[in-house]
N, C-alpha and C positions, 0 to 999 in steps of 0.2 A: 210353248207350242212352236212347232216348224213349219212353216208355210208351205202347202203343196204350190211349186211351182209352176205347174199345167195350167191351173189354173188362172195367175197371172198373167199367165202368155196366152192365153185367150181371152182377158180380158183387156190384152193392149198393154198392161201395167211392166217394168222391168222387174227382172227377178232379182228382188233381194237376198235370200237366202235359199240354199240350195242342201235337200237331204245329206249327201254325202258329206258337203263343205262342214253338216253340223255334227254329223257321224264321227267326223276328223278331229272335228275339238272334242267332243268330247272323249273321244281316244284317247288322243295326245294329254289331256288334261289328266288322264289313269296311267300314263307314262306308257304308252305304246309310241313307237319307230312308225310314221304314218302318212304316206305320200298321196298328195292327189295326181290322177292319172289322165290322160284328155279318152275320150271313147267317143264314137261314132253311131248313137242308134240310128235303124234304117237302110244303113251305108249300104247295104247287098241292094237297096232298092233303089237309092239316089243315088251312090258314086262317091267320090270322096270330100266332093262339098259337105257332105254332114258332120267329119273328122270338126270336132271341138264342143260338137252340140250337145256334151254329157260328158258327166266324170265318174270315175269309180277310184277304189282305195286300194292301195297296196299295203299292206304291212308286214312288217319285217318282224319277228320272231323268234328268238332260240334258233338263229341261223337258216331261219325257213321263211318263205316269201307266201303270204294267203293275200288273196283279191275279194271285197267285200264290196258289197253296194247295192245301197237303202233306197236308191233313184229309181228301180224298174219294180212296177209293182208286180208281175209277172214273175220274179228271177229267183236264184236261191236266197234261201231265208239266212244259214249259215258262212262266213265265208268259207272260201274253198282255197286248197292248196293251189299257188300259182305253179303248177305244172301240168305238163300234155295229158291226155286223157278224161275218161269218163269221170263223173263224182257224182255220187247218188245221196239224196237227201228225202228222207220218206219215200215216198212215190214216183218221185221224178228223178231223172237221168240227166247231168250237165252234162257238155262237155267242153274241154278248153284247148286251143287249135293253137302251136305255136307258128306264124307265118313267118317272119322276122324273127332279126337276133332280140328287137324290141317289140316287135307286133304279133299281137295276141288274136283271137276270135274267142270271142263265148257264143257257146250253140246252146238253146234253149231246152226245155225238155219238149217232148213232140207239140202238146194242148197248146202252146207258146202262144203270145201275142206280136211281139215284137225283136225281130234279128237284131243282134249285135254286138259290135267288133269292139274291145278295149286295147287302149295303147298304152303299155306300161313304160314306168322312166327308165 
């Protein structure tokens, strides 16, 4: 079992394990190329104080880069190609903003809960 970490942090407790950190092992453990990445949820709301308060996953591929991550319960189910544009997954519409030669934006689909920015390595 993976512990939701919301919950810890509302209970005061430190987070011991974190969705994507176990998303990563178990990647890596099936021989995937598999980075963790810092992200910012909220950042459009607070500024860049929230840069670290989330991670998402890069992985490397048959010479292609996809961004995954198991952190936002709101987000794509699939990962998605790490490049500019739209990616649609059933119903909903991502889309992925390159701001930087390193700095990303993931735009949610409209219904969304929560904005936010991933910083790839």
């Amino acid at each position: 079992m993976v512990p939701y970490e919301n919950l810890d942090i509302q209970l005061g407790r430190p987070v011991s394990l974190e969705q994507n950190a176990g998303l990563a092992m178990l990647l890596r453990s099936a021989g995937f190329e598999v980075s963790m990445v810092e992200g910012g949820v909220m950042r459009q709301a607070h500024g860049d104080a929230m840069w670290g308060n989330h991670s998402a996953l890069v992985i490397d591929l048959d010479g292609r880069r996809w961004v995954a991550d198991a952190g936002i319960g709101d987000g794509f189910m699939e990962p998605l190609p790490l490049r500019e544009g739209r990616h649609t997954q059933g119903e909903f519409t991502y889309r992925l903003e390159r701001l930087t030669s390193d700095t990303w934006c993931f735009h949610h689909h409209p219904g969304r809960r929560l904005p936010s920015r991933r910083r790839p390595p």
